[in-house]
N, C-alpha and C positions, 0 to 999 in steps of 0.2 A: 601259422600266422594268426589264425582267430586268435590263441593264447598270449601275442605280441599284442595284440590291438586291446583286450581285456588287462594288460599288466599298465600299460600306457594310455589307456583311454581313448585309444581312435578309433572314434566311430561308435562308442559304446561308452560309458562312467567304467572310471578303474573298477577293475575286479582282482585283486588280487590271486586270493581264493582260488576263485575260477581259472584264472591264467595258467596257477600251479597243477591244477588237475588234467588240465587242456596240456600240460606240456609234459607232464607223465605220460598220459594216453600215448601222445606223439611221441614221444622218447622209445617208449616199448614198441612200438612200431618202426623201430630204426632212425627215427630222424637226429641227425646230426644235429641240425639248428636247435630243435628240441629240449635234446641233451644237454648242449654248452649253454643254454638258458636256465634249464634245472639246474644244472650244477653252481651258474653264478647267484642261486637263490640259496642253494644250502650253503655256498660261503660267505654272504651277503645276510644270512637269516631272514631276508626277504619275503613275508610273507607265510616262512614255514620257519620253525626253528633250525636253528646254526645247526650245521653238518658238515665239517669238514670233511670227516671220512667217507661219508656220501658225493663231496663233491670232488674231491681227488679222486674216486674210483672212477665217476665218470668222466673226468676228465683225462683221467690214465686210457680208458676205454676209446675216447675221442683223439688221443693220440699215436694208437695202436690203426687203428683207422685211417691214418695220416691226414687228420685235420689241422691243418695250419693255427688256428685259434687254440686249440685242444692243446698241440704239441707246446705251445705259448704257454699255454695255464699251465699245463702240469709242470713248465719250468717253472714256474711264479710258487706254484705247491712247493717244489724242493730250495725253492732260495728261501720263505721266509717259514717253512715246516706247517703248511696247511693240510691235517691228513696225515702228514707224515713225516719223518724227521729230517732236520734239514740235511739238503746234501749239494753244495754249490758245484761241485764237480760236473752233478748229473743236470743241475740248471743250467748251467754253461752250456753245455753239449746241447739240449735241447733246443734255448734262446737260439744259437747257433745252425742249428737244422731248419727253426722255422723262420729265423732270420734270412736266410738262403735262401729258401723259397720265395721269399718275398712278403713275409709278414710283417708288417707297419711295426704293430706294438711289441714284438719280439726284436727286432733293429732297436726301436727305444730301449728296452730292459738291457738286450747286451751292450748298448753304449752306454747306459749307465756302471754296465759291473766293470768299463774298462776305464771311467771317468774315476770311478772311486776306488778302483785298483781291486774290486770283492773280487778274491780268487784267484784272479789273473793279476797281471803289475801294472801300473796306469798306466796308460797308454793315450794320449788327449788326442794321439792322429787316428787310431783304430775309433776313438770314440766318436770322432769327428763326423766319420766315414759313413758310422751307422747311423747318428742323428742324423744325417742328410740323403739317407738312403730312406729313411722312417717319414720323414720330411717331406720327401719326393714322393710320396706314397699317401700323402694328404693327413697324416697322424699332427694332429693339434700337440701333443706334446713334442713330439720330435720336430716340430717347426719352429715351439720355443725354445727346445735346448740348441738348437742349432742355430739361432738368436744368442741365447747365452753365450755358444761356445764364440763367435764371432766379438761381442761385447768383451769378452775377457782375454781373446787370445787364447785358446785350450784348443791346441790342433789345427790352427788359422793364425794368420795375421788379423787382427783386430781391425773388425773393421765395424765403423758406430752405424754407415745409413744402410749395409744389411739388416745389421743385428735391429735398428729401429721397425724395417718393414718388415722382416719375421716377427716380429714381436705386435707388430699388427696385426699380423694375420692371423696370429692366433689366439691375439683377441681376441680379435673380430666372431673366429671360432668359439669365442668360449671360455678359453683357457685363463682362469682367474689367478696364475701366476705372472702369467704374460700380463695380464691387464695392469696388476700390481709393477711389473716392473715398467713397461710402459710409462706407468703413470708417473712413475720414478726420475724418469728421462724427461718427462713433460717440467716436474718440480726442480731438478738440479740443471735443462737448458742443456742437456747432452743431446748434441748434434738435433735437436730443435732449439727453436727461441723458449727460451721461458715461459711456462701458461700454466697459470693454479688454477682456472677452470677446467682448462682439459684434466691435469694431473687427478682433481676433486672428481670427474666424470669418471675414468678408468679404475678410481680408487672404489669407487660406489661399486662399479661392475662386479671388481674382485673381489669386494665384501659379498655383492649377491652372490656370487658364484661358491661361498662356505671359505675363503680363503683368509686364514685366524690374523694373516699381515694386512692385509687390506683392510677387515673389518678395524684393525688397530688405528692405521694409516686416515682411515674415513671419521674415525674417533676424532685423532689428531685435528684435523681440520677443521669439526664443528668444534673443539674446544678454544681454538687458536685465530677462528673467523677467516680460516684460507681456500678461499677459490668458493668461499660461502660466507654466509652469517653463521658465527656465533651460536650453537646450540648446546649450552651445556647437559640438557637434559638427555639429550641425544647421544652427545658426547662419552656421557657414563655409562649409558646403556651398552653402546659399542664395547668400552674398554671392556664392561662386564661379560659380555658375551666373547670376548678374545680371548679374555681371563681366563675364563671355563674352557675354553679349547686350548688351553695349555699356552697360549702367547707370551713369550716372560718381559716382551717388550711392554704389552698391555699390561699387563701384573705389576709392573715400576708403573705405567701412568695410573693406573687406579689405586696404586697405593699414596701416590705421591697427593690425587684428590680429596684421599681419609687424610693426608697429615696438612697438609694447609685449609682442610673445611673447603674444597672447591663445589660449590652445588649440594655439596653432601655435608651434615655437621662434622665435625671435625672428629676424628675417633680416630686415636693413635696405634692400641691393639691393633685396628683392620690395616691399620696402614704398614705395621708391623708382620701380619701374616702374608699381605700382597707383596710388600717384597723381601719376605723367605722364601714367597713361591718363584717370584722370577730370579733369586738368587741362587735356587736349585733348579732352574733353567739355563741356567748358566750368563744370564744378562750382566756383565760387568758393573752398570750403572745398578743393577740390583743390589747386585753385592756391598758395592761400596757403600749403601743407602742402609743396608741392613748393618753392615760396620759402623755408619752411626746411631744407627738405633740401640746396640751393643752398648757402644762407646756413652752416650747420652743420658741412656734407660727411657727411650722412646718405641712405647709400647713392651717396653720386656726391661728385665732387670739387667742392670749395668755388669758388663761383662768385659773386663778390659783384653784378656786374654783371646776372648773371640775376634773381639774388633780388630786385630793385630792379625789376627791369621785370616781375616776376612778381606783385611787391607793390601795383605800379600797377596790373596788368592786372585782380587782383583787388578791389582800392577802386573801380577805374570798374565793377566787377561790381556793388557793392554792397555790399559784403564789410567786416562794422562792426569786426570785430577788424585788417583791414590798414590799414583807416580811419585807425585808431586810432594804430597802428604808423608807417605812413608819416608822418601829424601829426607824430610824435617824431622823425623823420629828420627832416623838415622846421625843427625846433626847432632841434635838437641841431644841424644840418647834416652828420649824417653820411653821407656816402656820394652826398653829395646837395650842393647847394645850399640855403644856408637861405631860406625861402619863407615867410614869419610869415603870409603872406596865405591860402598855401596848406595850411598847418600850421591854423589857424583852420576854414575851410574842411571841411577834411574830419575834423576833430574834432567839428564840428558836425554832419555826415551821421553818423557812427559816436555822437554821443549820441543822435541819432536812433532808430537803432535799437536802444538800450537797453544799449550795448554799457560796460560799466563803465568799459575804461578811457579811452574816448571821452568819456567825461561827467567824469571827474576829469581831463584834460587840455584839455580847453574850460573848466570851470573856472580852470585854472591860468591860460589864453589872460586871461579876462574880469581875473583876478587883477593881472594882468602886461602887460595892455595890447598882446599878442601877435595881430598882423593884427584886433584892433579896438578902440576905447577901453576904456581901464580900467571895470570896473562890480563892485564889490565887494560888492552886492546881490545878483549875478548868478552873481559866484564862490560864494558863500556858498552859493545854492538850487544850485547842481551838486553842487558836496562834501557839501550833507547828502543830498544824494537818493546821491549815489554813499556817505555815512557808511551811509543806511538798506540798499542793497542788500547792504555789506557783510558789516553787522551781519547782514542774515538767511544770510548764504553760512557767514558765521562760526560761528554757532550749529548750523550744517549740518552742521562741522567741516571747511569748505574750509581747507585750510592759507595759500593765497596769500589771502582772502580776511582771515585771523587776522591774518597777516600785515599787510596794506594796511591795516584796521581800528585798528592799533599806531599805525601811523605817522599817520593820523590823528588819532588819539588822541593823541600826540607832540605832533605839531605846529599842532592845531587847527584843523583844515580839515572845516569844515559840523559842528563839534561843539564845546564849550568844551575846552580843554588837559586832560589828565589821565594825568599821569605814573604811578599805580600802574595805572590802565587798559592804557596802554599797554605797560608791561612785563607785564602780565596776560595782552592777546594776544600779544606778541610767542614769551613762555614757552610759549604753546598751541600758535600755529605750529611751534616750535622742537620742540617735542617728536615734531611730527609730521616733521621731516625737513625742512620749510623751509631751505635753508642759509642764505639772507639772513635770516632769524629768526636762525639761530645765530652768522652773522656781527655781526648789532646787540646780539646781546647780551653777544659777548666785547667787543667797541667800548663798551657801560655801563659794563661793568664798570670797562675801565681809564678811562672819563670820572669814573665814583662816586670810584677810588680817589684820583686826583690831585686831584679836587675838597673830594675828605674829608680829606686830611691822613693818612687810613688806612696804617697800617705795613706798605707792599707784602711785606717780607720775611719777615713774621709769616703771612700767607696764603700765600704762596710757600711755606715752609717745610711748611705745614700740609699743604699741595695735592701735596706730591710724596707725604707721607705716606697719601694718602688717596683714590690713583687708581682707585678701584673699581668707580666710576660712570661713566657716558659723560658728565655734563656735567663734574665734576671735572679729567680729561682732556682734555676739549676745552678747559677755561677754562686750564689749566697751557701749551695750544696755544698763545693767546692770549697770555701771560704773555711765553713765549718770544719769540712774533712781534714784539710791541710793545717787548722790552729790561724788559721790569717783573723787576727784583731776580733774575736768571736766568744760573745758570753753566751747566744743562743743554744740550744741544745740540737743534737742532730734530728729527732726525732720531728720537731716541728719543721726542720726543713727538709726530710725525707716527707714527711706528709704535705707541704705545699709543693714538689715537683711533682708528689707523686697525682696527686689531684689535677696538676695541668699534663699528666699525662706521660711521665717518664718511667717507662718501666724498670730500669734499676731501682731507681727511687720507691716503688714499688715494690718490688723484691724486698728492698733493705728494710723499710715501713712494716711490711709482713713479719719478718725475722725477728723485728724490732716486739713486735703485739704477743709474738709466740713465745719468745727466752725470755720478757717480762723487764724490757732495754730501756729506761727512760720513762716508762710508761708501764701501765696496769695490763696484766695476761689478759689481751683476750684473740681465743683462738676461731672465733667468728671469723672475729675482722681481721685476722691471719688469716684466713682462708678467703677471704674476698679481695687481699688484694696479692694473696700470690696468685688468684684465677685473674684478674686485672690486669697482672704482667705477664702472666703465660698467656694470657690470649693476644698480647705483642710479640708472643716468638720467642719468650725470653724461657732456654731451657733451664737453667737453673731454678727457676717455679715450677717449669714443668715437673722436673724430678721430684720438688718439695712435695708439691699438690696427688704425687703418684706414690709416694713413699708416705706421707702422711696419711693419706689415703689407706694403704695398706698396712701401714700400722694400726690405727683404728680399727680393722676387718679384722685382724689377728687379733687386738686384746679381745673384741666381741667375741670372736671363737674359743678364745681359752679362755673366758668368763666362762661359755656356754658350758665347755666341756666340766668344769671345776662344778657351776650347778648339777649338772644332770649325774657328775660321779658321785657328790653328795648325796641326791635324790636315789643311786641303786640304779638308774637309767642303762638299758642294754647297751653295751656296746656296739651293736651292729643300728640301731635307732639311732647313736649320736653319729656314729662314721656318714652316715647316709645324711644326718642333717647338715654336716658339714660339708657335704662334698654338695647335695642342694640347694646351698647360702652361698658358697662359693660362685655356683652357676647362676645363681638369679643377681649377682651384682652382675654378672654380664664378664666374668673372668675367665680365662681357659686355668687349670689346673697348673699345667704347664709352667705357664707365664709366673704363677704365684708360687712354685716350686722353685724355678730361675731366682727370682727375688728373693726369696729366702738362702739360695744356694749364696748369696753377697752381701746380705742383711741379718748378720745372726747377732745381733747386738744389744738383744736383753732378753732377760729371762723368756717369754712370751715369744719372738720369734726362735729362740731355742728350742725352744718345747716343741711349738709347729713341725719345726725341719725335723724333729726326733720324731712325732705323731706320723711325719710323711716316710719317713723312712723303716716305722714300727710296719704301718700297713701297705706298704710300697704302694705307696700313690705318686704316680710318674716316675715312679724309681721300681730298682726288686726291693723286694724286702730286705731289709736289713737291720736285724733285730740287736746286731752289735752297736753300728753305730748306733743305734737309734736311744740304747744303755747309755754310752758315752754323751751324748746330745742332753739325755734326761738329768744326766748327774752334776753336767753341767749348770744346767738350768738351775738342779735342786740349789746348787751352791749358792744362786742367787736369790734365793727363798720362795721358788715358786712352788705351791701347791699343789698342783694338776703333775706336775713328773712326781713330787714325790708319792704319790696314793700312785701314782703307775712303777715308777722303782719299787714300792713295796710286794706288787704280784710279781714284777720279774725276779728279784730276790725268793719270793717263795717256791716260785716254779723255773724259774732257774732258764729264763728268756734273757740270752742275750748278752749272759754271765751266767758264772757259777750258783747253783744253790744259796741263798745262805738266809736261813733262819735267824740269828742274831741280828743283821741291820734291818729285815724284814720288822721284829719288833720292834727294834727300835724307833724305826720310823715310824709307826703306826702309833707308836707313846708320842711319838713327840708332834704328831699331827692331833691327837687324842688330844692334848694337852692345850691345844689351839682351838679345840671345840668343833674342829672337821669333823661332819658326820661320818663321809666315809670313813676316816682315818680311827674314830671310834668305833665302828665295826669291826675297821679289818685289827683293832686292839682285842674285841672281844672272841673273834675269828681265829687267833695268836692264843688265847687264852682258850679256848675251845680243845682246842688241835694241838696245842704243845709246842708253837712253832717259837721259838727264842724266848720259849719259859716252862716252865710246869704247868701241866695243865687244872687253871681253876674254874670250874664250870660254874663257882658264883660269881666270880668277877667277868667272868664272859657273858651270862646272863644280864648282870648289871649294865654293862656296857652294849648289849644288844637293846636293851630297855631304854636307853638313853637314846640313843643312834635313831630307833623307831618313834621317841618323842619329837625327835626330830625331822621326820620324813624322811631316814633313807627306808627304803622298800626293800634292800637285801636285808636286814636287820630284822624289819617286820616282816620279812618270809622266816628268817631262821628262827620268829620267838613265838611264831605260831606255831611251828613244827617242834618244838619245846613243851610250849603248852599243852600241842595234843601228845605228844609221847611221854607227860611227865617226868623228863631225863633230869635230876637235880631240882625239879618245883611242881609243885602241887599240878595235875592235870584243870585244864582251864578250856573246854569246848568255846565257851562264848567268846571268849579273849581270841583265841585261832583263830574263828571264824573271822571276826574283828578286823584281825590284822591283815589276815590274807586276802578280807578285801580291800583292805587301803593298798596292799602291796599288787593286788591285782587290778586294781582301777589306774597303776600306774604305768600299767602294760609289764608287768615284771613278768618273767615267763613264771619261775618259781611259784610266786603268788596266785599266777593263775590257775596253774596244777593243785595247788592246797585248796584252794577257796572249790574247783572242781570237786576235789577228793571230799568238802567238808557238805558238800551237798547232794554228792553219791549215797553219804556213809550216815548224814545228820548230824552229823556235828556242828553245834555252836547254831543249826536250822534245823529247818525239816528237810526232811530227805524229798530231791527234786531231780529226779534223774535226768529230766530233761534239759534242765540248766544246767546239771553235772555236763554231759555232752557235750552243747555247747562251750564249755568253758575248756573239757578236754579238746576240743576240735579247735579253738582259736588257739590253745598251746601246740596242736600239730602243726598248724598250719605256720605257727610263727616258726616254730623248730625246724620246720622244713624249709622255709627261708633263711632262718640262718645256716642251717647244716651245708644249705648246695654254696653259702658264702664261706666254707670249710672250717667251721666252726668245728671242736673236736665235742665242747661238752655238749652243743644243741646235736653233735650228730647221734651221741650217746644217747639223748634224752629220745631224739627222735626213734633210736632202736627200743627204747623200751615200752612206747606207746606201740610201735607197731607189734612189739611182743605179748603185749597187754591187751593191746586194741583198746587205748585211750583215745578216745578222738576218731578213731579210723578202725577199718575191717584188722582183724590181726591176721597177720602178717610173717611169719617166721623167716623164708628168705629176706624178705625187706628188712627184719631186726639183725639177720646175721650179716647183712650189707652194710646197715649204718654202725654198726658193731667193730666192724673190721677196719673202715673208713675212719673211725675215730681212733682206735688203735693204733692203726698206722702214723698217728698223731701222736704218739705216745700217750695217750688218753687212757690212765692202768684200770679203772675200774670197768673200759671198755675191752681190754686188751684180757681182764679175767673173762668176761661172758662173752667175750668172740670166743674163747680156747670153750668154755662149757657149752656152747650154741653149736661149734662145730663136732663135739664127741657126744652127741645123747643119739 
């Protein structure tokens, strides 16, 4: 007991610690209570680190003893494998034993394995039997499932003012599911009167109580001001804290936050992650949300394929608005095969569920004889029942509601014709921002004028006089669009709607500054006013301002890359800058892989998706395609694949060998004045690769390359210089170079310029800066090597064989030796074979 009072604080501050020691003591002394205390620390990690195998043994120990609690746990050990592997067989038996006896919470556990059919086949009267045995025995859980089972009918007649006062009681107890549902009954007026204060009280409860619905549920209500005020701040906090315990209901409302800017700025990525995570919760409204973010390219690149199978995933969930949607692909065939049967079909689930536009596209099916005969009886009772729900959405002042009510009204579906009706609602929608309201009503207009005889020129003339208004300008939009009596150009009247606020107008105004329409390129003011219309909801900006966006990030990347290959820059220094730029704009990898996976459409995004696919970045590597991707690119004259097609031509990445286009290319980037490309010309000339070897025109050509700044160049003309291979030996000049090639982080450069002040070359001899300079080449080498470099792991065996840089090392050299050989790395692959036989 002391060590109860120490764990919980009666009478004494928690002690953990102490509780646990105090209940070892007592445990080795035989105590039962003891025991089943330690034991629910080591599966709880309470205090002492997690032990399952410690706490199954003494709980197997506790039930050898015939402890009713004991015998309980070690069944709970064998249903979910705590300790030991699962075995429902021997749970069953167990629950069963101590259920008999009269244990509360083994009565709950076996009426749970009979409710869900684990093991046994469902049974909702056996299950019944036991929550009300568990129940009868004062267990807080088994008071609410036998609540539930009453509520639902499982094993009873349903009956609602039990299942109300069980679910009070264990409340009242505690029980933060009970409170949640409770509070449930308080909000939908099940067998009580309606009450958002109560329902907002209970909901509170079952947040405190760690319950991730409730904490959602309590969300809900400061966002919504129900059964409270209004706290948005409050409101986020909650969802976030639901979110993180996996709520995927929460994860839809706090994504839904990031995409409308509620409380929070608006950031479509997050809103994009929050609901992939309730969409892999299996939240239908997740799913569906995540299908248009697919569908859209809201937050992630446009995937139409996904969205389709996203839309399906969520209609077989049940989901009345993908229902609905899918129907219309179905229809329409887009994206899809048309399915009249299956279009019918799930038109009819989705008016099921009350879902509007499920019930006015079942109608159209009955109308139209679409997957089943015509019945105009049938059409008739859908569109008025979809004309009544509109009418009340309408008078609500839904816009899309005002809207669909118009057209209705138009064209006489579940209502008689009524043309001033209908331009009634359309005007009401319109005014609220509707653009398909505003759309139909520049479309009357010029239908009224051509139909009346009406002297287009006469209101034309009137309308330029009289742009004061947002509809006046919008209609002179119109005007223009349709050729009605108009010398004005579009562009002046896209920029006067768009100025009073018309996000099309806006859109079109952008498009207009960007492709150079009427007007002078300027892609400023393209960018301010597609942020102008996308911050009206208008996604066709959205996608511009995210696609533009990411096209600028990509040319800056293959600018980058194209400098720094010029410059001799390591390869493993630019992978890292780019995957660093990438994360400090605030992108996931991911996301920018996605978009490239549907955006390959110049040179520059080409290259990228080849670059990602060279180093399998959010992919495997894939050194094939990533050939085919570059060759692609080259066709289109990009520089950055072809200096990368000319190593894999040499070393035979990704494609065959081939020496021949190796040179080639390197002549014909040589010939462009590409530094690299003049290296790897003198490199070709060096080595013999797609020519004879002239070690004066390689030299020439490395001379060049190094007036240039690349750093490979001035590593290999320093190493010339001192070996006098074809020119005069030159110390000063080596020295020279290897420190330009060394101050540029080149590892080569750094090894030579090392070496030249080991030896005195081109200085005086410093051994101390030799070191150093060997010790920052180990140390780079051995960052690159563990990034499975073949030639840094090479380089790194011969330091440690050396002892450049580092203590020598013989295992260490015959390790990176072997590491790099396995690479096919052959000058590694000779000194692993000589390393291994001396």
């Amino acid at each position: 007991m002391l060590g109860y009072c120490d764990e919980y604080g009666i009478g004494t501050d928690i002690n953990g610690q102490k509780a646990y020691e105090l209940y070892q003591k007592a445990a080795n002394l035989g105590s039962i209570i003891a025991q089943y205390n330690l034991a629910l620390m080591y599966k709880e990690g309470k205090y002492e680190d997690k032990n399952n195998k410690k706490a199954f043994e003494l709980f197997k120990k506790l039930a050898k003893g015939e402890d009713l609690n004991g015998i309980n746990m070690l069944g709970y050990c064998y249903e979910y494998g705590i300790g030991t592997d699962i075995n429902l067989k021997i749970a069953l038996k167990l629950y069963k034993k101590a259920a008999n006896l009269g244990n509360s919470i083994a009565q709950y556990n076996l009426a749970l394995m009979y409710k869900e059919g684990k093991y046994v086949n469902k049974n909702y009267d056996k299950a019944f039997k036991f929550f009300k045995k568990s129940a009868e025995e004062g267990d807080m859980d088994g008071i609410y499932m036998l609540g539930y089972c009453y509520e639902n009918g499982n094993g009873i007649d349903i009956n609602m003012q039990k299942a109300f006062k069980l679910y009070e009681k264990a409340a009242n107890l505690g029980n933060s599911i009970a409170q949640y549902n409770l509070a449930l009954m308080y909000e939908e007026g099940k067998y009580v009167d309606k009450n958002y204060e109560k329902a907002f009280e209970f909901f509170k409860k079952s947040a405190e109580g760690g319950d991730s619905d409730g904490i959602n549920m309590l969300g809900y209500y400061y966002e919504n001001g129900i059964g409270t005020d209004i706290n948005m701040q409050k409101a986020l906090k909650l969802y976030e804290k639901a979110a993180n315990l996996g709520n995927d209901i929460a994860q839809y409302n706090l994504a839904l936050m990031y995409e409308e800017g509620k409380y929070v700025d608006k950031n479509y990525e997050q809103a994009f992650e929050f609901f992939k995570k309730s969409a892999e919760g299996g939240d239908s409204d997740g799913i569906n949300m995540l299908r248009y973010c697919y569908k859209d390219g809201i937050g992630t690149g446009i995937n139409e394929q996904k969205a389709f199978e996203l839309c399906q995933k969520a209609a077989n969930l049940g989901n009345n608005i993908t229902q609905y949607e899918l129907a219309l692909l179905y229809i329409i065939g887009e994206t899809v095969k048309k399915d009249y049967n299956k279009a019918f079909e799930l038109s009819n689930e989705s008016a099921r569920g009350n879902c509007l536009g499920g019930i006015i596209v079942l109608g159209y099916c009955y109308e139209n004889g679409i997957g089943t005969d015509i019945n105009e009886q049938k059409a008739f009772e859908f569109y008025q029942k979809a004309f009544k729900l509109n009418q009340k959405a309408a008078n609500l002042g839904d816009s899309i509601a005002q809207y669909n009510l118009a057209l209705m009204y138009e064209n006489g579906d579940g209502i008689e014709k009524d043309s001033d009706q209908a331009v009634y609602w359309f005007e009401k929608s319109a005014k609220q921002g509707n653009q398909n309201a505003q759309n139909v009503r520049g479309q009357h207009l010029f239908n009224f004028i051509n139909n009346y005889k009406i002297n287009s020129q006469q209101i034309y003339n009137w309308l330029l006089n009289n742009q004061d208004n947002f509809n006046s300008a919008y209609l002179l939009k119109h005007f223009n669009f349709y050729g009605i009596e108009t010398n004005i150009n579009a562009f002046n009247l896209y920029q006067k709607a768009a100025n009073l606020g018309n996000n099309i107008a806006q859109f079109n105004l952008a498009l207009m500054y960007e492709n150079e329409d009427e007007t002078k390129k300027d892609l400023d003011k393209a960018t301010y006013w597609y942020k102008k219309s996308a911050e009206q909801g208008n996604q066709d900006a959205r996608n511009k301002l995210k696609n533009n966006f990411f096209v600028k990030m990509i040319d800056e990347l293959v600018g980058f890359i194209l400098k720094e290959t010029n410059k001799g820059t390591e390869e493993y220094i630019k992978k890292q800058y780019f995957i660093d730029y990438i994360y400090n704009q605030e992108i996931d990898l991911q996301e920018i892989y996605n978009w490239l996976v549907n955006n390959q459409n110049n040179s520059n995004t080409i290259c990228l998706f080849g670059y990602f696919n060279y180093y399998g970045i959010k992919s495997n590597i894939n050194k094939q395609k990533a050939f085919e991707l570059y060759q692609k690119a080259a066709e289109l004259k990009n520089n950055v694949v072809q200096l990368y097609l000319t190593n894999m031509y040499i070393y035979g990445e990704g494609t065959n060998k081939n020496y021949k286009k190796a040179f080639e290319l390197s002549e014909k980037l040589a010939k462009e004045k590409n530094p690299s490309g003049i290296n790897m010309l003198g490199y070709c000339y060096a080595n013999g690769i797609g020519a004879d070897i002239n070690k004066q025109k390689s030299f020439e050509l490395y001379q060049k390359a190094a007036d240039l700044g690349n750093n490979i160049a001035q590593y290999e003309l320093a190493l010339l210089y001192i070996n006098g291979e074809d020119i005069k030996k030159d110390y000063k000049k080596a020295f020279e170079l290897s420190e330009k090639s060394a101050k540029e982080n080149y590892l080569g450069g750094i090894m030579i310029l090392g070496y030249c002040y080991e030896s005195g070359i081109g200085t005086h001899i410093n051994e101390y800066k030799a070191f150093e300079l060997y010790q920052q080449a180990f140390e780079l080498n051995q960052k690159v090597a563990n990034l499975v470099d073949s030639v840094a792991q090479y380089n790194l065996a011969l330091m440690y064989e050396n002892g450049d840089g580092v203590k020598k090392d013989l295992n260490q050299a015959t390790y990176w030796y072997r590491k790099s050989a396995e690479q096919g790395n052959q000058d590694a692959q000779k000194e692993y074979l000589r390393t291994i036989n001396r």
